[in-house]
C-alpha positions in Angstrom: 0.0 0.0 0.0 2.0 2.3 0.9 4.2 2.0 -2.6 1.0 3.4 -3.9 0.7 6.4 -2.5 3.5 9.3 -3.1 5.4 9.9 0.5 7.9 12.4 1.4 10.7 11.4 3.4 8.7 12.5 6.8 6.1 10.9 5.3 7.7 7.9 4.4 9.0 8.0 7.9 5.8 8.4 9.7 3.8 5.8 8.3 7.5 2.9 8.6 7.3 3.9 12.9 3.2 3.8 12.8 3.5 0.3 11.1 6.0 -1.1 13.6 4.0 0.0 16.2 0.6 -1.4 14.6 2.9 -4.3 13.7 3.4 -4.8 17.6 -0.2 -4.5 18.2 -1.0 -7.5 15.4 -1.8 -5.6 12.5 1.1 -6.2 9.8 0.6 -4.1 6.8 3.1 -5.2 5.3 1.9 -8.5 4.9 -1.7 -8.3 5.1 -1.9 -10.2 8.3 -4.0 -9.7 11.4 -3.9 -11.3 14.9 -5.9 -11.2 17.9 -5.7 -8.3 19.7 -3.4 -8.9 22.8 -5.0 -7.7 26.5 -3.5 -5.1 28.5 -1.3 -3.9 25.0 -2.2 -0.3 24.2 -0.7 2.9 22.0 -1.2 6.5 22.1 0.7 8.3 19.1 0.5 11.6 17.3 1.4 12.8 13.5 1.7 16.7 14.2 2.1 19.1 11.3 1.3 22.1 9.9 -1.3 22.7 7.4 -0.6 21.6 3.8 2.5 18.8 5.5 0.1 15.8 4.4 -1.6 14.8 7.4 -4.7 14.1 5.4 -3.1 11.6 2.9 -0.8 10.2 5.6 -4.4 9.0 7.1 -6.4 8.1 4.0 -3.1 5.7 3.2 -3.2 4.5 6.5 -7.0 3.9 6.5 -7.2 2.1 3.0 -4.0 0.0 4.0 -5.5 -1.1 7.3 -8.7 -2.0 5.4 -7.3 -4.0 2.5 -5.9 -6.2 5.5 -9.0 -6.8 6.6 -9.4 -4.3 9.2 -13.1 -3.7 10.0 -14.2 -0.1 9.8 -16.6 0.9 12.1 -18.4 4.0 11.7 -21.5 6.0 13.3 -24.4 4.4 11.2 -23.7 0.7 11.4 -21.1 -1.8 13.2 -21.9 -5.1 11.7 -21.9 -8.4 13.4 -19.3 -8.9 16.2 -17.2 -11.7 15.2 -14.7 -12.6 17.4 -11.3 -11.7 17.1 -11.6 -9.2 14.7 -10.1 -6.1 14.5 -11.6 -2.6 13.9 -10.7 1.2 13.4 -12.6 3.9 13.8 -11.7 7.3 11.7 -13.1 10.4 14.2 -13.2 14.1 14.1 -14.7 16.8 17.2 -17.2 18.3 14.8 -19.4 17.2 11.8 -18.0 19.5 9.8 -14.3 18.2 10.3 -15.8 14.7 10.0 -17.3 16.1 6.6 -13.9 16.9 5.6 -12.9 13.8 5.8 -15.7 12.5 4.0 -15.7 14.3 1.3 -11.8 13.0 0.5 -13.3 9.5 0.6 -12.4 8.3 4.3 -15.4 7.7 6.2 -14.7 9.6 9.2 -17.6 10.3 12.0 -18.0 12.7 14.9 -16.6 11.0 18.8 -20.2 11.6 20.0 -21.7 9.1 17.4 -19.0 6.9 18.5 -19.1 7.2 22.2 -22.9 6.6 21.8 -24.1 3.8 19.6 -27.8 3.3 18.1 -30.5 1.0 19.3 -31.8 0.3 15.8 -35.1 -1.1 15.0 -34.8 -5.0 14.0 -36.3 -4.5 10.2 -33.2 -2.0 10.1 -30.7 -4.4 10.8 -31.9 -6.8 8.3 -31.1 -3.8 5.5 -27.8 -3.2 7.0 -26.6 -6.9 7.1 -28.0 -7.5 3.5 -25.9 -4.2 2.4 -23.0 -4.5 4.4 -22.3 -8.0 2.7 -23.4 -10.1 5.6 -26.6 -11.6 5.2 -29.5 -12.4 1.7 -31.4 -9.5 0.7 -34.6 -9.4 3.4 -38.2 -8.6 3.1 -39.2 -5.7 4.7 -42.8 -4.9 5.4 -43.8 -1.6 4.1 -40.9 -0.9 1.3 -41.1 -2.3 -2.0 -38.5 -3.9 -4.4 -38.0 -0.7 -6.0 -37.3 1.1 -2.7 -34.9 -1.4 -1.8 -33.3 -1.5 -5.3 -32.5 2.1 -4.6 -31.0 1.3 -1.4 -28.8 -1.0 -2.7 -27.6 1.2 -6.0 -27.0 4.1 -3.5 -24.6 2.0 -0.8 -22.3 1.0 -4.1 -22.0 4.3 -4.7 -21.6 5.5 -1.2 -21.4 3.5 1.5 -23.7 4.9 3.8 -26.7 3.3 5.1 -28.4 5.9 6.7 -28.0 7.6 3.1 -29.3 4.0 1.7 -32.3 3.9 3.6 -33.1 7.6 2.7 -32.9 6.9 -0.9 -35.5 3.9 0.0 -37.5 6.3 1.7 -37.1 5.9 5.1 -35.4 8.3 7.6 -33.2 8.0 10.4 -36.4 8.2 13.0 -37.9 5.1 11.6 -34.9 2.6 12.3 -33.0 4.1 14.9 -34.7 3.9 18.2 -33.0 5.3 20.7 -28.9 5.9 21.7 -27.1 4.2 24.6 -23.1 4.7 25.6 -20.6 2.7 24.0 -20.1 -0.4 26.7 -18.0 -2.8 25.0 -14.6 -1.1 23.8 -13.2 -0.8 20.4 -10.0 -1.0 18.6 -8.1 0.8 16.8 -8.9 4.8 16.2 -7.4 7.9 14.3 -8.8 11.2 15.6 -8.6 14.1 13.2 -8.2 17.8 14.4 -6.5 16.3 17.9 -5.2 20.1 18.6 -9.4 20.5 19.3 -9.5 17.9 21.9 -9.6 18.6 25.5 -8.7 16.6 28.4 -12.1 15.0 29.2 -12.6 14.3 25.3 -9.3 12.4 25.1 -10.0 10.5 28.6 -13.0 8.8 26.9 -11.3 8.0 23.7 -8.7 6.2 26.1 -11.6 4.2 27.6 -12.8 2.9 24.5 -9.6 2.5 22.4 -6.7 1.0 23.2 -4.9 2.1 20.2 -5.1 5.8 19.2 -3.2 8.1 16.8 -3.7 11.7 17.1 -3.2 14.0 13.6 -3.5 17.5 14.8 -1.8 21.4 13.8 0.6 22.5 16.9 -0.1 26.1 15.7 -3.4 26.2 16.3 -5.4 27.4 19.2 -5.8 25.0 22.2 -9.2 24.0 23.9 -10.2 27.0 26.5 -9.5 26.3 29.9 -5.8 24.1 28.9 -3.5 27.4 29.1 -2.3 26.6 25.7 -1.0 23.1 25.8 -3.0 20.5 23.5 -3.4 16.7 24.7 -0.6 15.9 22.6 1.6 18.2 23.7 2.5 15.4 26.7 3.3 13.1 24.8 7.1 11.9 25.2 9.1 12.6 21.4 9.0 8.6 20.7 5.3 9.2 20.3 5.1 12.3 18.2 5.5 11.6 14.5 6.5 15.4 13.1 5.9 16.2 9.4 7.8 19.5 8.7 7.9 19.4 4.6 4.8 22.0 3.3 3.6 19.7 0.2 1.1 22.0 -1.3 2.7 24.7 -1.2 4.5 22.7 -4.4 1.1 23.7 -5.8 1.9 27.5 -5.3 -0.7 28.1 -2.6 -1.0 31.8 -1.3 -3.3 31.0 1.6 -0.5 28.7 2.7 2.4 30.5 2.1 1.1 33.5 4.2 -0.2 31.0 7.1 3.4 29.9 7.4 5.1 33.1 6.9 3.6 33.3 10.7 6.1 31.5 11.7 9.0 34.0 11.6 9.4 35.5 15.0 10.9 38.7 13.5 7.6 39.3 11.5 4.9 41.6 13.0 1.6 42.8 12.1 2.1 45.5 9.9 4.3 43.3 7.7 2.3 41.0 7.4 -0.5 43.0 6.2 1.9 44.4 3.7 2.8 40.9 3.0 -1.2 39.8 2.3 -1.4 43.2 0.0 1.3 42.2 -1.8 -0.3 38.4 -2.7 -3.4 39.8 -3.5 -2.4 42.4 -5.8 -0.6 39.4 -8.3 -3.3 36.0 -7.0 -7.0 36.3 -6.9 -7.3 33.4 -4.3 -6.1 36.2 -1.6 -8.5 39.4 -1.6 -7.6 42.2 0.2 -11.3 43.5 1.2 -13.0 46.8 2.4 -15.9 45.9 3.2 -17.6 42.5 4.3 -18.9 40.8 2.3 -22.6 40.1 3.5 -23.7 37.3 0.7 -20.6 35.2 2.0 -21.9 35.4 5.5 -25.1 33.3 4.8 -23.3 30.1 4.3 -19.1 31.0 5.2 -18.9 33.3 8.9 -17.0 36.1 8.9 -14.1 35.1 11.6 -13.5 37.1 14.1 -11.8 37.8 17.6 -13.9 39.8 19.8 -17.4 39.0 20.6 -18.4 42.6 20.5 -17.1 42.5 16.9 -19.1 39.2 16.1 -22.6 41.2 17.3 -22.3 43.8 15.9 -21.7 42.1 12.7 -24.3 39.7 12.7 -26.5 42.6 13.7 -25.5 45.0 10.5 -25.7 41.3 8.3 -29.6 40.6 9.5 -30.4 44.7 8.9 -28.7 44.2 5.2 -30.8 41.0 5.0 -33.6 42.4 5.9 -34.8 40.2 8.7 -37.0 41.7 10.9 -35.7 42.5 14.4 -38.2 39.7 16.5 -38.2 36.8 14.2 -35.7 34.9 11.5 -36.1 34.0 7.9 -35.0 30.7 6.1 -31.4 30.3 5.3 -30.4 32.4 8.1 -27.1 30.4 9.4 -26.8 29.2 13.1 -24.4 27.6 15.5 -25.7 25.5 18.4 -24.4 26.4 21.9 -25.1 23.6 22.9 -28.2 21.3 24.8 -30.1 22.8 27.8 -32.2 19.9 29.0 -32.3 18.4 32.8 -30.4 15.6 33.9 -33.2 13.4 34.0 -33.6 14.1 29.8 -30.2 12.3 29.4 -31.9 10.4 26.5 -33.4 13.2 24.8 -29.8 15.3 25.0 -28.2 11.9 23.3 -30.6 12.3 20.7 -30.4 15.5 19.6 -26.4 15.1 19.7 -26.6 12.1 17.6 -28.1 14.0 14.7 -25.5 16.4 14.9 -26.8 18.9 17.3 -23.4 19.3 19.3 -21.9 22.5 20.4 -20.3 24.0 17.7 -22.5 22.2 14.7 -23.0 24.8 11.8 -27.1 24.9 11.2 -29.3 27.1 8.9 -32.6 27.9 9.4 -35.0 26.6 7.3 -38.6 27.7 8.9 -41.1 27.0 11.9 -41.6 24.0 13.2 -45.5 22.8 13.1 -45.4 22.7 17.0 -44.4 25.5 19.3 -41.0 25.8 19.5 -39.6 23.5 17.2 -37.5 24.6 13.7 -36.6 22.9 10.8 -33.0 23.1 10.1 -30.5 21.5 8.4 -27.0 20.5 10.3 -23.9 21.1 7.9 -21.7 18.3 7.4 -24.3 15.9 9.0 -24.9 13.2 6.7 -28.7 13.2 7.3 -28.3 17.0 8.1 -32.2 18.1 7.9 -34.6 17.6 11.2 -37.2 19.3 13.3 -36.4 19.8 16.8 -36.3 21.6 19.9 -35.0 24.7 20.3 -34.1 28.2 21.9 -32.9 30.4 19.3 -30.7 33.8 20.6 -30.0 36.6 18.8 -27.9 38.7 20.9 -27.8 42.5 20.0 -25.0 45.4 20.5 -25.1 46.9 24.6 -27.8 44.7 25.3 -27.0 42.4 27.7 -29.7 39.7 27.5 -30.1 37.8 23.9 -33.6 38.7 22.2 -35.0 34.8 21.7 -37.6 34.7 18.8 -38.1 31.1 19.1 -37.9 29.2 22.0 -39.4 25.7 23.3 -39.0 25.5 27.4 -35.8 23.2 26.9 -34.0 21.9 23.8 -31.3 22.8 21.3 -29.7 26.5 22.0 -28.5 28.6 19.0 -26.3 31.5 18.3 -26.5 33.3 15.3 -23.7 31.6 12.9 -22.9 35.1 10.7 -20.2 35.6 11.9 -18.2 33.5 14.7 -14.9 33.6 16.7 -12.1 32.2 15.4 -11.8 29.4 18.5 -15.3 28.1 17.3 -14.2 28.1 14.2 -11.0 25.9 14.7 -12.3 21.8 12.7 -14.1 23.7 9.7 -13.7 24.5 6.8 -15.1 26.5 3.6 -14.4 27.6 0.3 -14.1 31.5 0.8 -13.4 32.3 4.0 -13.5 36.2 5.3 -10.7 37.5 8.1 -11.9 40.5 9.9 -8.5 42.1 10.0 -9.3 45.0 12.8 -9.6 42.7 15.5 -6.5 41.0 15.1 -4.6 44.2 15.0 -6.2 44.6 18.2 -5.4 41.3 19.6 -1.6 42.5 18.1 -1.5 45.6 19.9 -2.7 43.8 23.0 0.3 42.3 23.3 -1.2 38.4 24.9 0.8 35.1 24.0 -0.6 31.8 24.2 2.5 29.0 24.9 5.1 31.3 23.7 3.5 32.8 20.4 2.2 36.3 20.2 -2.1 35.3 20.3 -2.4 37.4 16.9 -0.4 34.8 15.4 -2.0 31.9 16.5 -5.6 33.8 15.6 -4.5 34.4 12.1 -3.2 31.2 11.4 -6.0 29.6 12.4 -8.2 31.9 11.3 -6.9 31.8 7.3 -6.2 28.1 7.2 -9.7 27.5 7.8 -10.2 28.5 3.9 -10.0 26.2 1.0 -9.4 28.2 -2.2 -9.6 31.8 -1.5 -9.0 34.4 1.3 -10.9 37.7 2.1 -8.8 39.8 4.4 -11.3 42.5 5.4 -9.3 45.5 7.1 -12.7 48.0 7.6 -15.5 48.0 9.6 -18.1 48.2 6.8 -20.7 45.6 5.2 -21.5 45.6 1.6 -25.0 45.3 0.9 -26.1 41.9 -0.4 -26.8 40.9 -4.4 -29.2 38.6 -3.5 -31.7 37.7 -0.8 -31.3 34.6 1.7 -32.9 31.5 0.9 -32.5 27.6 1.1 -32.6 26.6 -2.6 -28.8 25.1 -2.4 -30.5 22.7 0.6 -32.2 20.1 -1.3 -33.0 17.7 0.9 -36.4 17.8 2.6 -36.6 18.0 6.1 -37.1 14.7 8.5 -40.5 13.9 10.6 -40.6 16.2 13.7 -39.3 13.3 15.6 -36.8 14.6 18.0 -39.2 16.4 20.5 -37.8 17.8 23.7 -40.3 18.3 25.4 -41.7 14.5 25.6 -42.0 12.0 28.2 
């Protein structure tokens, strides 16, 4: 496998010490061969690099090599039969989006919630999921036709997806999956994307339920709140840590990357590098130097920011451009959940909610009222059954006001930010194809003078901030929003919302 794929000599490096160590743990890729997992034997490692030093491919190599030795994959929608003595991995990310990522480079990656919670499913579900997973005849199910499963089956060859199968039968995920329960029995083998997100609780639980981890995360981003800078991987002896210093795309003459890593010069400062960013995008239209926001960009890409004052009183200026009235929203206005405010004793209901990919930090537009009070329809970005009805307390905080105007709100359920704009912490696991850097406040964050682990903050913000975009970079350096060329609406989400099954407010 790994003569197929085109290492550097890091690279090359990496992946030789990962498969002595996987080697150790019965899992020779080399030859193909797998043993019985040995008790009491565990791993923790880490590949850390920078953006653009092949993290990513290091992992897709790793994941198709572990799979054409007959690794099991596990993922979020279905586990298969537990044989014994097999071996599994599990490819997982903080966020849906990051876990989208993943997916969309063909490794079928999944949130740590949907891992750390597994789905009761409904017996007439599993028979679908053996038949499409290879392990059992093609059933009959009462209620879908032929046809429906025909489709089933032509979608899981082209994407192997089951909860994506079964809605191209028809069904949705609230008429299989009956309820959530924590993960009891432990796993195997897992890669966790985006590690430098992790915080110490996170990483405990991945410990309990694998054995065998490998952490691929950025040292130069921002660390979890609360861990004065250091990242779980940080504490990891140098044996462990796997570094990839070569910058690969920037082979591919990538601006957004070049001036990311020109951060890394301790004798650059702000003003340089602003003439630096001027400089790229007077000769390369993938970096924008912008005077204005750009408010038609904010529907679907936030505006990143430093200061939550900033983030107000831009998403406050985008809804006036919008023209969204002051007590209610309007579909396609984007969200970002702030997490689930239900009692205790609604444990199951929070699981639920979480498991469609209602977890704090999950990128959400708005598509309309519910048909009960206090739900919304919405559809979860990077979810891969992103559209539901649920719950929810939406807040839309205004400029000197110190309490959050809510125009929709069920007694407990999903909370919600407006997603506009958002800080560049929150933003840290995503990514889009524009992305827009509200300069101002990281000239303040400059002349405030802060480090985090050494590194002046600004730094560390703007890296962050403008390696979160995929093709091209708006540096906006005034506080002004250009009007929008078109009005918000929620023709790019085609898929039709689920059954309002996720109530709240219930039993």
């Amino acid at each position: 496998m790994q003569s197929a794929l085109t290492l550097s000599d890091d690279q090359a490096e990496a992946w030789d010490r990962l498969a002595l160590e996987l080697e150790g743990q019965g899992v020779d890729l080399a030859e193909g061969v797998l043993t019985p997992q040995a008790e009491g034997k565990s791993m923790v490692m880490a590949v850390v690099g920078k953006a653009g030093s092949g993290k990513t491919l290091l992992l897709s190599g790793l994941y198709k090599a572990l799979k054409g030795a007959g690794v099991d994959i596990v993922s979020a929608d279905w586990e298969g039969r537990r044989r014994k003595d097999r071996r599994t991995l599990a490819i997982l990310a903080p966020t849906n989006k990051a876990a989208s990522v993943l997916r969309l480079r063909g490794v079928p990656a999944t949130t740590i919630h949907r891992i750390l919670y597994t789905p009761v499913y409904d017996p007439q579900y599993e028979k679908i999921a053996e038949w499409l997973s290879g392990q059992a005849e093609r059933p009959t199910v009462e209620g879908l036709t032929d046809q429906a499963l025909d489709r089933a089956h032509a979608f899981y060859q082209q994407v192997a997806s089951i909860p994506g199968a079964l809605a191209a039968a028809g069904l949705r995920g609230s008429d299989f999956i009956t309820g959530w329960k924590r993960r009891e029995e432990p796993l195997d083998m897992g890669f966790v994307d985006e590690a430098s997100m992790l915080d110490e609780r996170q990483f405990n639980d991945l410990r309990e339920i694998f054995p065998r981890l490998v952490l691929f995360g950025d040292p130069a981003q921002l660390a979890p709140v609360g861990q004065s800078g250091e990242m779980v991987f940080d504490r990891l002896g140098d044996s462990r840590k796997l570094i990839l210093h070569r910058i690969h795309r920037q082979s591919e003459d990538n601006p957004i990357l070049d001036l990311a890593h020109a951060l890394a010069d301790d004798r650059l400062g702000f003003e340089d590098f602003e003439a630096m960013i001027r400089d790229r995008a007077a000769r390369d239209d993938r970096v924008v130097w912008a005077e204005r926001v750009d408010a038609d960009l904010m529907a679907r890409s936030p505006v990143l920011v430093w200061r939550n004052v900033t983030r107000i009183k831009l998403i406050t200026a985008f809804r006036a451009a919008q023209g969204a009235p002051v007590d209610d929203l309007i579909p396609g206005e984007p969200l970002i959940c702030d997490g689930i405010e239900l009692p205790l004793k609604h444990r199951k209901k929070r699981i639920d909610l979480e498991a469609r990919g209602l977890i704090k930090g999950a990128q959400v537009i708005y598509l309309g009222p519910g048909s009960r009070p206090g739900f919304a329809k919405l559809h979860v970005l990077g979810a891969e059954d992103p559209q539901l009805s649920a719950a929810s307390i939406i807040k839309i905080e205004r400029p000197e006001e110190e309490e959050p105007f809510i125009p929709h709100a069920a007694t407990m359920g999903a909370a919600f930010l407006h997603g506009a704009a958002v800080t560049i912490h929150k933003a840290q696991g995503s990514q889009w194809p524009e992305v827009q850097v509200f300069a101002p406040d990281l000239w303040a964050a400059a002349q405030a003078g802060r480090s985090e682990a050494g590194v002046p903050l600004w730094k560390r913000l703007a890296y962050v901030a403008i390696t979160r975009a995929e093709t091209r970079l708006h540096w906006v350096v005034r506080n002004r929003l250009a009007l929008p060329k078109r009005a918000l609406g929620t023709e790019d989400l085609k898929q039709a919302p689920a059954p309002l099954a996720l109530a709240a407010d219930e039993g």
